[in-house]
C-alpha positions in Angstrom: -30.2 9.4 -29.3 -28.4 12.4 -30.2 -27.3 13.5 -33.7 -23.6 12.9 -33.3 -24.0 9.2 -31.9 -27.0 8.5 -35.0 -23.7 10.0 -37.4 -21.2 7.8 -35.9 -23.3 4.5 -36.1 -24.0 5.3 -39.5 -20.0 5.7 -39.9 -19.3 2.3 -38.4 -21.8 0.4 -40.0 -20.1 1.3 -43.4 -16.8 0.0 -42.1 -18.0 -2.5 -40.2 -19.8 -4.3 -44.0 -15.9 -3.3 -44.9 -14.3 -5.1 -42.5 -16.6 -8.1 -43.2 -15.7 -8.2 -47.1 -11.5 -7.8 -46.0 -11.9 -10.2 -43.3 -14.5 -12.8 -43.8 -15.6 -15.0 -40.8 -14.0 -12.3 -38.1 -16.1 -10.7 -36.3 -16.4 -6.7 -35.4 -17.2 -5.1 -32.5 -18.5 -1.2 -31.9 -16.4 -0.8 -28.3 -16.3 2.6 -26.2 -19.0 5.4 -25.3 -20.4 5.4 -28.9 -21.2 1.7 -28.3 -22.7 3.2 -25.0 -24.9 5.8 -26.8 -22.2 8.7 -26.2 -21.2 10.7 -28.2 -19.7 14.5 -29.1 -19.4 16.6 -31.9 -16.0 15.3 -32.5 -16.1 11.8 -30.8 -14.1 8.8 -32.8 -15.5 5.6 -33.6 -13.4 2.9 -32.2 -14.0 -0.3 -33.8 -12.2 -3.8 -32.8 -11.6 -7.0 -35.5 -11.1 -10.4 -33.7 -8.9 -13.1 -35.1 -9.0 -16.5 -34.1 -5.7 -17.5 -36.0 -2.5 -14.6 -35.6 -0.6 -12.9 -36.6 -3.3 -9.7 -36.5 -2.7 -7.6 -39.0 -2.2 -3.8 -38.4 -5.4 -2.1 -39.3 -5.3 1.5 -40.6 -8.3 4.7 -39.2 -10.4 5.6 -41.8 -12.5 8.3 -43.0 -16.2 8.4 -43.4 -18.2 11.5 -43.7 -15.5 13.9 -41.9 -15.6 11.0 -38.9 -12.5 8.9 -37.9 -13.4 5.7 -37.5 -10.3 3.8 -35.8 -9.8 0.1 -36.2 -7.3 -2.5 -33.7 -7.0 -6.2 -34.2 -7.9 -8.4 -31.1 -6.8 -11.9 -30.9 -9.9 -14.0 -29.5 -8.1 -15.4 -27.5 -7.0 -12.5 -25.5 -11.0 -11.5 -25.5 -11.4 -15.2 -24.4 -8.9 -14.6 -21.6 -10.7 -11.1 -20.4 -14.1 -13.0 -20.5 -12.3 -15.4 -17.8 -12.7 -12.7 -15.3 -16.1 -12.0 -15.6 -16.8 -15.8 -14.8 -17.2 -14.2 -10.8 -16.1 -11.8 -8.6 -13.7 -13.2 -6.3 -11.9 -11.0 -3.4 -11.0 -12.4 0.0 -9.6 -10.4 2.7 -6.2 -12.7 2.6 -6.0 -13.0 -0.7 -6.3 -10.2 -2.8 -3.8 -11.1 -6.1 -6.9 -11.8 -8.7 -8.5 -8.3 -7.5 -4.4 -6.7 -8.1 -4.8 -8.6 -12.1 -8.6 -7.2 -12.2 -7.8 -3.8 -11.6 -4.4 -4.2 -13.9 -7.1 -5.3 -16.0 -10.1 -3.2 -16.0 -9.6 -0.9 -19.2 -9.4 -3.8 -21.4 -12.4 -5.2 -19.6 -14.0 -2.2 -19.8 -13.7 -1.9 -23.7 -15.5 -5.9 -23.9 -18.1 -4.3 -21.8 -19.0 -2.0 -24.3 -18.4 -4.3 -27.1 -21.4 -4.3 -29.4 -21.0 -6.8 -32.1 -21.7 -5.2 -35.7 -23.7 -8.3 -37.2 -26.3 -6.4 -38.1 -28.1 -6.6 -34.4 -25.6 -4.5 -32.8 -26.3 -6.6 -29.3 -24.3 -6.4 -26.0 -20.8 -9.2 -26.8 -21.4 -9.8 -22.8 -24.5 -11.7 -21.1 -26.3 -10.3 -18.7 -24.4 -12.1 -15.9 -21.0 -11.4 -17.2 -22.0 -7.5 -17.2 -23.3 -8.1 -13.8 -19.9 -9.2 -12.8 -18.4 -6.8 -14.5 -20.0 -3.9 -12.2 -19.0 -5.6 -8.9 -15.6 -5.8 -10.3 -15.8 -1.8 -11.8 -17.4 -0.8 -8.2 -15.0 -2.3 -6.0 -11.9 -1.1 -7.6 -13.8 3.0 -7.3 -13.8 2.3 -3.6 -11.1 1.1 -3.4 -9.6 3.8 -5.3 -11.6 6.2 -3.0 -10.3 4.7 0.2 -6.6 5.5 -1.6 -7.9 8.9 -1.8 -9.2 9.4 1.3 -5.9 8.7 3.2 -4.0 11.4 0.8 -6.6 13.7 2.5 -6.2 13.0 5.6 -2.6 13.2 5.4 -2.7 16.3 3.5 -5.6 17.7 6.1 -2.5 16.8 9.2 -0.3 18.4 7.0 -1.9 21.2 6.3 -1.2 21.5 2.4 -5.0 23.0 1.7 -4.1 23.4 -2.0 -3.4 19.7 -2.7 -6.3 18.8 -0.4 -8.8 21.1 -2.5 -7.6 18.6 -6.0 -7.9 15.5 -3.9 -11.3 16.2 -3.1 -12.1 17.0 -6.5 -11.0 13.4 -7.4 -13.1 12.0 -4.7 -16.0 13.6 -6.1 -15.0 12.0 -9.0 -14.4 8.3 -7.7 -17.8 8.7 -5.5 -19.6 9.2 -8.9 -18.0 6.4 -11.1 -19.1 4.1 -8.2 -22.6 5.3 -8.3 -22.6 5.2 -12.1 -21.2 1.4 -12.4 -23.5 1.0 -9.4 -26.1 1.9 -11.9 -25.1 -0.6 -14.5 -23.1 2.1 -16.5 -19.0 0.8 -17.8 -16.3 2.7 -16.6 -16.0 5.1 -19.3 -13.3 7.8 -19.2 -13.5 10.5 -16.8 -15.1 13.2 -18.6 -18.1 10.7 -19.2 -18.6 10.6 -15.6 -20.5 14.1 -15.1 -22.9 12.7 -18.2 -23.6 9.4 -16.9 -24.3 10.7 -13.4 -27.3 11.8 -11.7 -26.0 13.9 -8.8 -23.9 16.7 -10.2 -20.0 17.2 -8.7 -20.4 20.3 -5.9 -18.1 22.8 -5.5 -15.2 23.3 -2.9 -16.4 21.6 0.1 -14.2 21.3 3.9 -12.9 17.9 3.9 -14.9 16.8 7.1 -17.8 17.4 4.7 -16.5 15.6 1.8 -15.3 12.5 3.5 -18.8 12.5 5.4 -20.6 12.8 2.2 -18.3 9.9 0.3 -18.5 7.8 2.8 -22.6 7.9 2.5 -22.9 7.8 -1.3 -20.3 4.5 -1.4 -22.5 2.8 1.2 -25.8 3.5 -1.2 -23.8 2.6 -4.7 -22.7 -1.0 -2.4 -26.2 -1.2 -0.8 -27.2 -1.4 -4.6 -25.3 -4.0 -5.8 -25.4 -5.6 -2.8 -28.2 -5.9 -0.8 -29.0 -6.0 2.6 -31.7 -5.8 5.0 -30.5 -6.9 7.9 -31.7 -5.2 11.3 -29.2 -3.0 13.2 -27.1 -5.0 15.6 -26.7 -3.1 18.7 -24.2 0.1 19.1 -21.1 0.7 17.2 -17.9 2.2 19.0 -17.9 5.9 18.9 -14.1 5.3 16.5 -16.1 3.4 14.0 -17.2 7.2 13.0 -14.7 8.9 13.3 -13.7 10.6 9.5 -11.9 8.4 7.2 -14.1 5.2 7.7 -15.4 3.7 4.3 -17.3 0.9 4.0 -15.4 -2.0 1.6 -17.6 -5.2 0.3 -15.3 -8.2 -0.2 -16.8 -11.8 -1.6 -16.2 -12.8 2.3 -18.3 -9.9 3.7 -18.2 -6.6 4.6 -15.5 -4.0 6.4 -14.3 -0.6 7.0 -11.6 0.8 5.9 -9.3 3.7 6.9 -5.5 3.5 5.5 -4.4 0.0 6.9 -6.8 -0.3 9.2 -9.5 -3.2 8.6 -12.7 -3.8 10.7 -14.6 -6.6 9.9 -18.6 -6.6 10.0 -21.7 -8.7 10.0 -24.7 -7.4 8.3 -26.2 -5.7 11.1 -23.1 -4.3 12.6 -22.8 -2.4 9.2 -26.4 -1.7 9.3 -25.6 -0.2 13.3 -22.8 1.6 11.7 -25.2 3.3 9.1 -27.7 3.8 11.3 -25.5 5.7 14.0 -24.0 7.7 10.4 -27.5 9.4 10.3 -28.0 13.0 12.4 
């Protein structure tokens, strides 16, 4: 643990016995990368009050040692609500509105995945299985986002705006890590979070046909790991089915490619032919 995180629980420890004086019987949770064991030399402390009975009263930052810690009021039964989603992950092919609320979602849920209640144990607010939920639902919004990402390129690549392109990839770099960092049981923290929590640093400049070659792989591992599968390969893919652009997509009904608006549907060993035929 670094010195800035060992500062900042020291910091919210003192306002969390605060909190519990003002507010007796609500609980307080640690949320955000401090909670996560992240921390910089100028990091906030975010802490979060529940209430069981509104209205929630408006909670003022404080001071402790130089650090700001900031307080919010939750209603439990919004952090009730956001636990509902992490109940399952549920995405079908033809019916995709509760992944459209997830991902509408995801910050919130994102700050109850960090939660750390401040009862003097400072353990996880989510099971084990709700944080296990939680990642499927983290991963396959970062593929999905990537697939988003991936048809700017190509349209930029047609169009050959090389400046755009050369940002777009940057963000793909970016999407391709989150997913291998929630792949890795890690929360979606914030973006500049994501060259900490990852194990392969973000290359340089790369051609496109190289970065959409190299996303495409890395997504298949971070789904492979949450996911997986040993099936044998099922004969020979068509020669399309590799052609740039292709990621794979893992639903609750099975597995697919995707390319823009373009579905194909597979069985486990089609999509173990398809990365089989991905190797040189």
């Amino acid at each position: 643990m670094n010195p800035w995180v060992e500062q900042r629980l020291k910091a919210a420890r003192v306002v969390a016995k605060q909190l519990a004086r003002e507010f007796p019987g609500s609980p307080v949770w640690m949320v955000g990368p401090v909670a996560c064991g992240f921390a910089h030399a100028r990091s906030d402390v975010d802490l979060r009050v529940l209430f069981a009975e509104g209205p929630e009263p408006v909670l003022q930052s404080r001071i402790i040692d130089g650090i700001r810690v900031d307080l919010e009021a939750l209603a439990a039964t919004e952090a009730d609500e956001l636990r509902g989603y992490l109940r399952r992950f549920h995405i079908l092919a033809d019916d995709v509105d509760l992944f459209r609320t997830v991902r509408r979602r995801l910050s919130a849920l994102t700050v109850l995945r960090t939660a750390r209640a401040m009862d003097g144990m400072e353990q996880p607010v989510l099971t084990a299985t709700e944080r296990d939920v939680y990642r499927r639902w983290a991963l396959a919004d970062r593929v999905q986002h990537a697939i988003s990402l991936v048809e700017d390129l190509d349209g930029l690549f047609q169009a050959n705006l090389n400046n755009a392109m050369d940002l777009v990839v940057r963000q793909l770099h970016i999407a391709v890590q989150q997913a291998e960092n929630v792949a890795g049981g890690h929360p979606l923290l914030g973006d500049k979070w994501t060259p900490v929590l990852a194990e392969t640093p973000l290359p340089g400049v790369v051609p496109v046909h190289q970065a959409f070659s190299q996303a495409r792989s890395r997504l298949l591992a971070a789904l492979l790991t949450v996911w997986p599968d040993t099936a044998e390969p099922d004969g020979q893919v068509p020669d399309h089915w590799l052609d740039l652009g292709w990621i794979p997509q893992r639903y609750s009904d099975g597995w697919r490619l995707k390319f823009a608006d373009l579905t194909i549907r597979l069985t486990p060993g089609r999509l173990a032919a398809w990365q089989k035929a991905l190797r040189p």
